[in-house]
BAPA-617326 format. One record per residue (C-alpha): residue number from 0; x, y negated, z negated; chain. Coordinates in steps of 0.1 Angstrom, whole numbers. Each point is the difference from the previous one (the first is absolute). Example, Ala and Ser with C-alpha at 12.3 -4.5 7.8 and 13.67 -1.06 7.14 Angstrom:
2
R  num     xx     yy     zz  chaine
R    0    123     45    -78       A
R    1     14    -34      7       A
//
This chain:
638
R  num     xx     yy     zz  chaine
R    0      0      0      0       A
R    1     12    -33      3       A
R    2     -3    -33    -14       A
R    3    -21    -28     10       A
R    4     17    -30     12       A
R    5    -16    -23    -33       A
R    6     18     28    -23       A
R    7     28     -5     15       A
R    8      0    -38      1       A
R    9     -3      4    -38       A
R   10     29     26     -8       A
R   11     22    -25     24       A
R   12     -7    -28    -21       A
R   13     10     22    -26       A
R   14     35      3      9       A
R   15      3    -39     12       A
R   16    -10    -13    -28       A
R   17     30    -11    -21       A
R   18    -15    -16    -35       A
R   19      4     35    -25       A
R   20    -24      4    -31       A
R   21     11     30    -24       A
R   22    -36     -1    -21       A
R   23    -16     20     26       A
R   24     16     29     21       A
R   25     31      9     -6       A
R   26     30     13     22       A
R   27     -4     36      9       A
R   28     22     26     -5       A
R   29     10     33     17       A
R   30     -6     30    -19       A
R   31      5     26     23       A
R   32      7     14     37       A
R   33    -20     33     10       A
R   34     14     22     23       A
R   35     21    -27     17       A
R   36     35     12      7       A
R   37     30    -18      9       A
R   38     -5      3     41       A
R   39    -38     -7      9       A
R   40    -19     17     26       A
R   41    -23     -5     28       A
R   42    -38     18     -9       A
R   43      7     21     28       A
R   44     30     15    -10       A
R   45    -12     -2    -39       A
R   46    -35      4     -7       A
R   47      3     -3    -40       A
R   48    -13    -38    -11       A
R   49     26    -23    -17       A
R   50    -10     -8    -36       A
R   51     13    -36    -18       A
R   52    -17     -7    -32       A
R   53     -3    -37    -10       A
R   54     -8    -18    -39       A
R   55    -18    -27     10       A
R   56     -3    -22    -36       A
R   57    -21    -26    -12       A
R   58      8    -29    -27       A
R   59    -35      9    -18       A
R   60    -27     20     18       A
R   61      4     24     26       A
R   62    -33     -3     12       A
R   63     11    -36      9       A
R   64     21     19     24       A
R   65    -22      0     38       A
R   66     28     10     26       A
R   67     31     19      2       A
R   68     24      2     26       A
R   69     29     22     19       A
R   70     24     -8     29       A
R   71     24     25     16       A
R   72     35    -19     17       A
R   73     18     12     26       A
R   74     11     -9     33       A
R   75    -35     -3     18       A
R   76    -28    -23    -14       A
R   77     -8     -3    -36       A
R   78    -25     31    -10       A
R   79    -26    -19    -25       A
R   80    -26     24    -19       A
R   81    -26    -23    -24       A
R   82    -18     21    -25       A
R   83    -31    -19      4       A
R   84    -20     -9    -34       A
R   85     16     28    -12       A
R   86    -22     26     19       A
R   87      8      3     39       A
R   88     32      0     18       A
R   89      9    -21     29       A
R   90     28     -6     25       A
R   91      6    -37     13       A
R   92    -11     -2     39       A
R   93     32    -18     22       A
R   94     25     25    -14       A
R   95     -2     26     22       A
R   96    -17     26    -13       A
R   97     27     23    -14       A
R   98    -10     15    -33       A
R   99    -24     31     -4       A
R  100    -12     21    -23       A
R  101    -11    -23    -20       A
R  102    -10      2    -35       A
R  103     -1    -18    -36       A
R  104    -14      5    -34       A
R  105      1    -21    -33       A
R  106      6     11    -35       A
R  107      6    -10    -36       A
R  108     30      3    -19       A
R  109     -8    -11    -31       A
R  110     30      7    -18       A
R  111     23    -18     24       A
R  112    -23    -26     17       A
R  113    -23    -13    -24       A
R  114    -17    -24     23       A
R  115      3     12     39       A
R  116      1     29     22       A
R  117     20     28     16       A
R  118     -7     -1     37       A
R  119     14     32     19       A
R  120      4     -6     33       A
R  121     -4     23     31       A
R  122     14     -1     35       A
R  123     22     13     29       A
R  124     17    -17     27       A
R  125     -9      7     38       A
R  126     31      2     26       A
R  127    -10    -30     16       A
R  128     18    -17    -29       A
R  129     36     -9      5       A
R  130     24     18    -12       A
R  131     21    -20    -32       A
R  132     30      5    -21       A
R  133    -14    -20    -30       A
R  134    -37      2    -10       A
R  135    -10    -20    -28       A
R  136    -37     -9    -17       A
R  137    -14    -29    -18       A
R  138    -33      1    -22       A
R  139    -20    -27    -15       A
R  140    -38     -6    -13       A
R  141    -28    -29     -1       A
R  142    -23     -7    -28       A
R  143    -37     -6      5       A
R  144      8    -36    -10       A
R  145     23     -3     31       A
R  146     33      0    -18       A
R  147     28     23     11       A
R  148     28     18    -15       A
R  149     34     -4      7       A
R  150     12     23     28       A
R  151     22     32     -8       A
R  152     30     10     27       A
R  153     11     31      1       A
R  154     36     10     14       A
R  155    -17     33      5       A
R  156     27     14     21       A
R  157    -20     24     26       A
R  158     11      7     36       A
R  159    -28      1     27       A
R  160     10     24     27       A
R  161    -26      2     31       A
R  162     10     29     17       A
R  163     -4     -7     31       A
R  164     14     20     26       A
R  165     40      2      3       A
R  166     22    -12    -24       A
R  167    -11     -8    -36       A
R  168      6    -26    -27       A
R  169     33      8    -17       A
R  170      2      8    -40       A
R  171     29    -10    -21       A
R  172     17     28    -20       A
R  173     26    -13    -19       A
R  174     30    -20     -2       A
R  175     31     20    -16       A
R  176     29    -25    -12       A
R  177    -24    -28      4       A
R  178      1    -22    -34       A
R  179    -17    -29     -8       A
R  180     31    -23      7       A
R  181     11      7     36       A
R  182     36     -9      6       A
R  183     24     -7     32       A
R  184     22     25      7       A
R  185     28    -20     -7       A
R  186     -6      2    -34       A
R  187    -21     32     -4       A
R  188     15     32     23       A
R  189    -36     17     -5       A
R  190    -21     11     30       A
R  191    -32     -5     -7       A
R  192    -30     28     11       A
R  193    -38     -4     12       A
R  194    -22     29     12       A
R  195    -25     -6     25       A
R  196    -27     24      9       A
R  197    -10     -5     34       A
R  198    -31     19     12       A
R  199    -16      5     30       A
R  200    -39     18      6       A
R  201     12     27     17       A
R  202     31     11      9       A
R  203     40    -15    -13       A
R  204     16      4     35       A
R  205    -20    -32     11       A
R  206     20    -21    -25       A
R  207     24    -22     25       A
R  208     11    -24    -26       A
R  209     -1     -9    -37       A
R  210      6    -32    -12       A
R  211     10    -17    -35       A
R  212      7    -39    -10       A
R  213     10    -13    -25       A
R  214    -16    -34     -9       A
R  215     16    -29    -21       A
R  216      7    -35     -3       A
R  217     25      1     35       A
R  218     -5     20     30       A
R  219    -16     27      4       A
R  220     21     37     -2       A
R  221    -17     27     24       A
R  222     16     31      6       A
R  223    -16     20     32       A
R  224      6     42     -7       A
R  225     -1      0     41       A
R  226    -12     33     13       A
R  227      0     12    -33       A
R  228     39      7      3       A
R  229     20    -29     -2       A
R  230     -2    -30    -22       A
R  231      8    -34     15       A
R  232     -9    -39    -19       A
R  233    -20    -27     20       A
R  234     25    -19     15       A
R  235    -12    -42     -4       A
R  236     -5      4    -36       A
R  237     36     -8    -13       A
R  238     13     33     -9       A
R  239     -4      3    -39       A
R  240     -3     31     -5       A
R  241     33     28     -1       A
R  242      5     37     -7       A
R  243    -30      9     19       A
R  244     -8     42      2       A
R  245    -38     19      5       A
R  246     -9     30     -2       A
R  247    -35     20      6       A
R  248    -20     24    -13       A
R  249    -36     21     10       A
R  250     -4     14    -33       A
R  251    -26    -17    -24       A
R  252    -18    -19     34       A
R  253    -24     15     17       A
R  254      3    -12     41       A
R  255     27    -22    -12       A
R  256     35     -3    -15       A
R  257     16    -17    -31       A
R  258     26    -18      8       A
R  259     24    -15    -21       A
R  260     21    -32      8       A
R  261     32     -8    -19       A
R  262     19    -34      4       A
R  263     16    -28    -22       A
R  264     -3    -38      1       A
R  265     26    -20      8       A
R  266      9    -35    -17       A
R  267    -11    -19     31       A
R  268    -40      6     -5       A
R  269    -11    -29    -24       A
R  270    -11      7    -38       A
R  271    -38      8      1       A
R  272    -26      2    -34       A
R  273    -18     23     18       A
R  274     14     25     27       A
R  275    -30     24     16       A
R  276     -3     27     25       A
R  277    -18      8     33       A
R  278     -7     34     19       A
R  279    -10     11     29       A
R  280      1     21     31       A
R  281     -5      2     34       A
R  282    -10     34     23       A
R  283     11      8     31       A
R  284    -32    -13     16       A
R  285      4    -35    -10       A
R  286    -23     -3    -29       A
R  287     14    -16    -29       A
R  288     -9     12    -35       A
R  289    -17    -24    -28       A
R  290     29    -20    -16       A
R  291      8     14    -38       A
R  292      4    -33    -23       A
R  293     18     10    -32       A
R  294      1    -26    -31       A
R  295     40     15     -7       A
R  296     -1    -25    -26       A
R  297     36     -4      3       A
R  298     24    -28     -6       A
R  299     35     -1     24       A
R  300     30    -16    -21       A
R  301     21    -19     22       A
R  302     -4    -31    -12       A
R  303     20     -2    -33       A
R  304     33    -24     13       A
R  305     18    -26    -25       A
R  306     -2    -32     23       A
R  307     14    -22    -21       A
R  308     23     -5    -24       A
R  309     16    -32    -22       A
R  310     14    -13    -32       A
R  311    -24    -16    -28       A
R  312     10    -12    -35       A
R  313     37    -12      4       A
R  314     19     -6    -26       A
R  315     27    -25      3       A
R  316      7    -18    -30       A
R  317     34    -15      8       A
R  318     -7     -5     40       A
R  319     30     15     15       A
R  320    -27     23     23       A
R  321     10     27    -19       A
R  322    -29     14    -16       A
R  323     -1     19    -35       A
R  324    -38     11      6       A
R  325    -19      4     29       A
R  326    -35     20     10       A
R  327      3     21     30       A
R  328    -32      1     20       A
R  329    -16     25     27       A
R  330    -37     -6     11       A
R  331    -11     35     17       A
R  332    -26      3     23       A
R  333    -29     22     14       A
R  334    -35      5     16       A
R  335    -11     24    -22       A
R  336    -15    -11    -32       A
R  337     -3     15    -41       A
R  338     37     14      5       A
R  339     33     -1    -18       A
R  340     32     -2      4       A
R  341     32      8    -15       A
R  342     31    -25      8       A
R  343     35      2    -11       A
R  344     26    -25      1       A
R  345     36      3      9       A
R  346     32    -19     -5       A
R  347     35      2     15       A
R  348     30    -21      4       A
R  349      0    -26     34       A
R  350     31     14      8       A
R  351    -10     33      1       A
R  352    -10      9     41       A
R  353    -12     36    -12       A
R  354    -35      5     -4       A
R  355      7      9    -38       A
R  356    -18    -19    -31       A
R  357     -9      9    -36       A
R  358    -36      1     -7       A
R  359    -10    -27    -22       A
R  360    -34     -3     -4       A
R  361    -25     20      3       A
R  362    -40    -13      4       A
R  363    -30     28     -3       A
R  364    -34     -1     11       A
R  365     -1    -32     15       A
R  366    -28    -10     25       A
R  367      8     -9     31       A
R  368    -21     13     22       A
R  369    -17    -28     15       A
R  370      0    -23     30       A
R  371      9    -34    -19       A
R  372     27     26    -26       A
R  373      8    -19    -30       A
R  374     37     -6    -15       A
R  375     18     26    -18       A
R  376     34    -15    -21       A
R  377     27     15    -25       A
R  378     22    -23    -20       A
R  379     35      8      2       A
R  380     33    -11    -17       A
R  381     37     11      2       A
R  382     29      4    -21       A
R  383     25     -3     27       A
R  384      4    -30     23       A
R  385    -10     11     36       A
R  386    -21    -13     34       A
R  387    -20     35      6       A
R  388    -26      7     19       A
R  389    -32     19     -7       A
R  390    -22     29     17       A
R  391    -36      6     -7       A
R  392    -18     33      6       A
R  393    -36     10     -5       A
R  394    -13     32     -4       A
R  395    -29     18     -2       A
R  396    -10     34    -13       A
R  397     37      3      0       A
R  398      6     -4     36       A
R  399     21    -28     11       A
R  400    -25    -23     23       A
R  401     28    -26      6       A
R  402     30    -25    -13       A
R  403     14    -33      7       A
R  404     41     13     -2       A
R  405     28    -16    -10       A
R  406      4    -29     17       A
R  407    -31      0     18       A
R  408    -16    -29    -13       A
R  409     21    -33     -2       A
R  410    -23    -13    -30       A
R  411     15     28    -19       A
R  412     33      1     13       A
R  413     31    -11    -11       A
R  414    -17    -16    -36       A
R  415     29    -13    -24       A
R  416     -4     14    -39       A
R  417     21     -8    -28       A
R  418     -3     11    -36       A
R  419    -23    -16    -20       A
R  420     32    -11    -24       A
R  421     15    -20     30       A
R  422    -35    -18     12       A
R  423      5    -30    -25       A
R  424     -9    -35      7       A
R  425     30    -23    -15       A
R  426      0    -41    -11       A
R  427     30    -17    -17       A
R  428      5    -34    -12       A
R  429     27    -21      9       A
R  430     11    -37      6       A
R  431    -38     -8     -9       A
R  432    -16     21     26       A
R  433    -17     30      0       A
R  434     15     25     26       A
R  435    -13     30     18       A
R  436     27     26      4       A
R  437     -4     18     31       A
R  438     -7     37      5       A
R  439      0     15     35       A
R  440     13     28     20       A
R  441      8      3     32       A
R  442     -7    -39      4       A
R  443     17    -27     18       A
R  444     22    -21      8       A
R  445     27     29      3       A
R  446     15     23     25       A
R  447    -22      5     29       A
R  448    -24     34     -2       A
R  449     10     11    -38       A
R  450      0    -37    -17       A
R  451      4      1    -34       A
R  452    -10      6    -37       A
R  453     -8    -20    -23       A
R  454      0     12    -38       A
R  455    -13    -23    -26       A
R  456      6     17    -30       A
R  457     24    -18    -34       A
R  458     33     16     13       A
R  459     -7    -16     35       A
R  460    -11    -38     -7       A
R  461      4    -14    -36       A
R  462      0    -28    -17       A
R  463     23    -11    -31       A
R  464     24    -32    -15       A
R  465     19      5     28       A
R  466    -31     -3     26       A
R  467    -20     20     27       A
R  468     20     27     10       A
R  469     -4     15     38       A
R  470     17     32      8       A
R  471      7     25     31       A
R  472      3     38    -17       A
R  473     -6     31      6       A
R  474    -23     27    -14       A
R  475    -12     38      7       A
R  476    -18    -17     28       A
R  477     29    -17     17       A
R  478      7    -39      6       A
R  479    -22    -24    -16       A
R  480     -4    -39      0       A
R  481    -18    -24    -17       A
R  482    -17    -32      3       A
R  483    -24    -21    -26       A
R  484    -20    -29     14       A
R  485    -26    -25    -18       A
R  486    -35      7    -15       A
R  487    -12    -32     13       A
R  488      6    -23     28       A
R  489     25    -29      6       A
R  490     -2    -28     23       A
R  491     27    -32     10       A
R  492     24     -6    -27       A
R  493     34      1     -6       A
R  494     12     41     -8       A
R  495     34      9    -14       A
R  496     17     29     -5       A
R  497     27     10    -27       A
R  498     20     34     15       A
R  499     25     18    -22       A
R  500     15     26     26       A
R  501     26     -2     26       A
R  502    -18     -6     35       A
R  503     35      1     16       A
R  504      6     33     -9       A
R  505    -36     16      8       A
R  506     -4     32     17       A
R  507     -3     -3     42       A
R  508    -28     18     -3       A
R  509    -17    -17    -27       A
R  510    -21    -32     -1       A
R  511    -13    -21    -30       A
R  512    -27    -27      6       A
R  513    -13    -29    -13       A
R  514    -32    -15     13       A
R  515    -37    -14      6       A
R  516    -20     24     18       A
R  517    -40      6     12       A
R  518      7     17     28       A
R  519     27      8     29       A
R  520     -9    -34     16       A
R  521      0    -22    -37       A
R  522     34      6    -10       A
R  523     30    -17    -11       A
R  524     28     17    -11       A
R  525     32      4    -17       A
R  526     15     30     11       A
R  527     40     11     -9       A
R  528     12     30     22       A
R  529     27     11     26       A
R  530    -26     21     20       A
R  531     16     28      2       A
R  532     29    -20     12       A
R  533     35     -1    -24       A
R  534     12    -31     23       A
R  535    -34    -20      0       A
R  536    -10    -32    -21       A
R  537    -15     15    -27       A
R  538    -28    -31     -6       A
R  539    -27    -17     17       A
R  540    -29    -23     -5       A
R  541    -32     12     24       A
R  542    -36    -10      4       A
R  543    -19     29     15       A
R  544     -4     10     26       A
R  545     39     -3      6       A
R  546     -1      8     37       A
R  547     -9    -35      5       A
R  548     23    -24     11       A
R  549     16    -19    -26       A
R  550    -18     24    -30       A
R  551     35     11    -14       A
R  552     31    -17    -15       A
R  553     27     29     -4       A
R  554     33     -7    -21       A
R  555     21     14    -24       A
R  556      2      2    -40       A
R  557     38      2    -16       A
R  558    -11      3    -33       A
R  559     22    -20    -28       A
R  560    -14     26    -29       A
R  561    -27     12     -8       A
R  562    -31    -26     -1       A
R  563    -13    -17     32       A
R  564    -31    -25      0       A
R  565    -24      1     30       A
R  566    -28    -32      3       A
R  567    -30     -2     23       A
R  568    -20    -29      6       A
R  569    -35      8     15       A
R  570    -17    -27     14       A
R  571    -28      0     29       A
R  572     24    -20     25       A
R  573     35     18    -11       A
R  574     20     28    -16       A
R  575     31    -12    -18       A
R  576     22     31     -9       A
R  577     36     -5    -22       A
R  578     19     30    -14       A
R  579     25    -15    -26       A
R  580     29     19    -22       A
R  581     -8      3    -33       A
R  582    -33     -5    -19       A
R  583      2    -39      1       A
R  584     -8    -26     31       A
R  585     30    -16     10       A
R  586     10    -13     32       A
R  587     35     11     -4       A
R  588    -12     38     -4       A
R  589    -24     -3     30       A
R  590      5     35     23       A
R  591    -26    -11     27       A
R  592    -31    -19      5       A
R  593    -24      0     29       A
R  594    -33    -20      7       A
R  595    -24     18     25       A
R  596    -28    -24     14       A
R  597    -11     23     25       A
R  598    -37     16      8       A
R  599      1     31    -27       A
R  600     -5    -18    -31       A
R  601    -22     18    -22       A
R  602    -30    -13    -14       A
R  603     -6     -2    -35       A
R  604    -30     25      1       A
R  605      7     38    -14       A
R  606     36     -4      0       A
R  607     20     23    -35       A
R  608     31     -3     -7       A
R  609     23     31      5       A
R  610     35     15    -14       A
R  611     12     35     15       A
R  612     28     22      5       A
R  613      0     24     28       A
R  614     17     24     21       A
R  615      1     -6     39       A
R  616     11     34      6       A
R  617     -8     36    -16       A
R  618     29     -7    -23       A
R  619     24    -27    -11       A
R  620     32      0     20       A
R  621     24      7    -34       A
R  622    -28     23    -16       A
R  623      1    -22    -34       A
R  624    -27    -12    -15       A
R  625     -5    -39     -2       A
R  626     -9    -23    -24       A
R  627    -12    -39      3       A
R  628    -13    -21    -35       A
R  629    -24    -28      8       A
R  630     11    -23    -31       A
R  631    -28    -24      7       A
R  632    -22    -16     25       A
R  633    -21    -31      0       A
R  634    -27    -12     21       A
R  635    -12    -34     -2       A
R  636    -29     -8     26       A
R  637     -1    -34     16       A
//
């Protein structure tokens, strides 16, 4: 029987309607399936009726309760049964016509549904219904008051197969080595297995082909069993797939083989949430089977890469860019979602060109496994002063996914660490300033591509009676120089400078400064050194940059003892340099003067002053440490 156009105008509504009221019919659930097995049949190939067995609830009264519905899903048009005030059965018109058999009856179940009905349903499907790899159902109800209940879907996970003549819907049999996680084979060196029944009405040798794909988030994978002898993959669809066998088998398929397909997944096929499967054959007539669609439910792992990596919380108290803490970060990425991750960090000297490293750090169960990934960092420290560079791995399940090696990643290459003991930010007072004493390694000015060191620790710079003491030494680590400059800023004035230390007899290789400085281009200097050269002046007075014509005033110092006295007069339209024997002005001890009036003048802005002690080359010529005592200085601005 079917249902009148107005009935169905109504159960329509139904399902449109949006606005939900829970005080009336409530949503229904499935109790049971009757005689409904995994692979559904046409009537005339199975003439027993289906059975499905729906609780159709009500908030208060089942007798408020005036129509109760069914729908079967599946590849052809919706199959709609409305149990019609509870009493007759009816089949919506405009859907083809292709249930039979058709049947229903309403009980009571007190002790489970207080207030609604158990409606058993009755039906078969004809052949002219197509064939589907996923049948589902959805149930729902009305109330004489015209309210509806929310509507139950059903993942009820039948097959539809309309034998029709030839070959016949395909049925999954299993999958062997298949677990929830698929993973490339670069990682995992398992084949995985599926078995595919393919069946045909009447006799096996019609069977040309047999088909199955494998569906994800990139192309497509289909492997063709041609002729039932020899596997070959589509070609078009990027070659993904590796280690491909099949094999057949008549027993257990009636007019049919099983056939089961090995193959692995290479790296190149993009992470998926949800990989699937599709089946089907083809005889050697031409006709093409029903297409098997499988919810595999499986994930494929390939997208678990560290793309990044960087330094976070840096730790450099004294400045020298040597750094007694540091966080080393990785941010790991994937596609596939409610995973983690295991990472491990490694360290290993810079100088080092073997991929070797001791593991360091060591981060469990962190999530990663999204598309945005989020940061994963490690704080580490050392107790021997090194530039190293770091390696991140990540794991999962044990099974090494993939690493950012040593040396890999600039960010985390290369990165300078000193003991804590020796990352120590230094201020002394002298002459009534406050001084910063330098700390650096590896820094300029110095020789070209090492430079220098610059160690600001008590037995390198001190002050006592005697004055600020500068030194070039050498420790464990090799050469070191030193330099202190001033907490705040000067400006024009009048600078001198009281040395106790033969310039005459400094080191070629060594140079000792003294100076205004912002930058390379604001710069005016004192600077006493032979270059490198024994038979050189060993003085000059320079504004920066020197290359510039008439920048530098070279001569020599012959010292009469100990002491010299150098004066600089800033002002914005002239520099006014003297250099003077002894601590005292007086003409008759003046070594040199010079007065530049060119275009480099610095202007007052940023400008410190500066007093160093530094090595040229890797080494001083003599190998002897040096040792220069600022007795005093004295700015007095204009």
């Amino acid at each position: 029987m079917k249902v009148s156009s107005f009935l169905k105008f109504i159960a329509c509504s139904v399902l449109l309607t949006t606005a939900v009221s829970y005080a009336g019919p409530q949503l229904p659930k499935l109790h049971r399936s009757h005689n409904t097995p995994k692979d559904l049949l046409p009537v005339s190939v199975d003439h027993r009726p289906y059975k499905v067995t729906i609780d159709y609830p009500h908030a208060t009264d089942r007798r408020e309760l005036q129509h109760t519905y069914l729908r079967i899903i599946g590849a052809g048009p919706d199959q709609t049964l409305l149990y019609f005030n509870l009493e007759s059965l009816f089949q919506w018109e405009g859907e083809g016509d292709h249930l039979t058999n058709l049947g229903a009856r309403k009980r009571i179940a007190k002790r489970k549904l207080q207030n609604g009905y158990r409606v058993t349903y009755e039906f078969s499907l004809k052949d002219t219904w197509p064939s589907a790899s996923d049948v589902d159902i959805e149930a729902w109800s009305v109330a004489r008051d015209g309210t509806y209940s929310p509507t139950l879907r059903i993942d009820w996970n039948r097959t539809f197969n309309s034998y029709t003549d030839g070959p016949q819907l395909p049925r999954f049999r299993r999958s062997r080595g298949t677990p929830q996680d698929l993973l490339p084979a670069s990682v995992d060196n398992g084949v995985y297995k599926v078995t595919i029944d393919y069946p045909h009405t009447t006799d096996r040798s019609e069977l040309l082909h047999t088909y199955l794909r494998i569906v994800g988030a990139g192309e497509e994978q289909t492997l063709m069993y041609y002729h039932l002898e020899s596997l070959v993959q589509w070609q078009g669809e990027g070659d993904h797939l590796t280690n491909l066998s099949v094999r057949k088998r008549k027993k257990g398929v009636r007019n049919g083989y099983r056939v089961i397909y090995k193959f692995s997944i290479k790296d190149t096929w993009p992470s998926a949430t949800d990989v699937d499967i599709e089946a089907w054959s083809i005889s050697k007539d031409g006709t093409v089977s029903p297409v098997l669609r499988l919810d595999w439910n499986r994930t494929f792992n390939n997208g678990l890469k560290i793309v990044d990596a960087g330094l976070d919380g840096l730790v450099d108290n004294d400045g020298d860019g040597w750094y007694s803490s540091i966080e080393v970060a990785a941010l790991p990425k994937t596609f596939l979602p409610f995973k983690a991750a295991d990472l491990t960090l490694s360290a290993r000297s810079s100088a080092l060109t073997l991929e070797t490293g001791e593991e360091i750090a060591a981060i469990e169960d962190f999530i990663t496994y999204n598309e945005s990934g989020s940061w994963a960092r490690t704080t580490v420290t050392t107790d021997i002063l090194d530039a190293y560079d770091f390696r991140w791995q990540a794991y999962d399940n044990g099974i090494l996914y993939h690493e950012l090696a040593h040396g890999m990643d600039a960010d985390i290459t290369q990165v300078r660490l000193e003991p804590a003991s020796d990352d120590v930010y230094r201020e002394v007072s002298f002459a009534g300033m406050e001084w910063v004493v330098r700390a650096a390694k590896d820094q300029g000015p110095g020789p070209f591509g090492t430079y220098n060191d610059w160690l600001n620790n008590p037995d390198a710079v001190w002050v006592d009676s005697e004055g600020l003491h500068l030194t070039i030494g050498s420790d464990s680590a090799g050469w070191y120089c030193t330099e202190v400059y001033t907490k705040d800023t000067v400006g024009y004035g009048t600078y001198t400078f009281k040395i106790d230390g033969r310039i005459d007899r400094l080191d070629p290789n060594a140079v000792f400064g003294l100076f205004i400085y912002e930058n390379d281009a604001q710069e005016a200097d004192f600077e006493f050194s032979l270059w490198g050269d024994p038979t050189d002046n060993n003085a000059q007075f320079v504004v920066q940059p020197y290359t510039n014509a008439g920048n530098l005033e070279r001569f020599n110092i012959v010292q009469e003892g100990n002491y010299t006295l150098h004066v600089m007069i800033w002002e914005p339209h002239q520099i006014t340099y003297k250099s003077y024997h002894g601590h005292h002005v007086n003409p008759e001890n003046l070594i040199h003067e010079w007065v530049y009036r060119g275009n480099d003048i610095p202007t007052a802005d940023n400008e410190k002053l500066h007093m160093n002690l530094w090595l040229m080359d890797t080494a001083p010529a003599h190998e002897q440490p040096m040792h220069f005592i600022i007795k005093d200085v004295t700015y007095t601005p204009l």
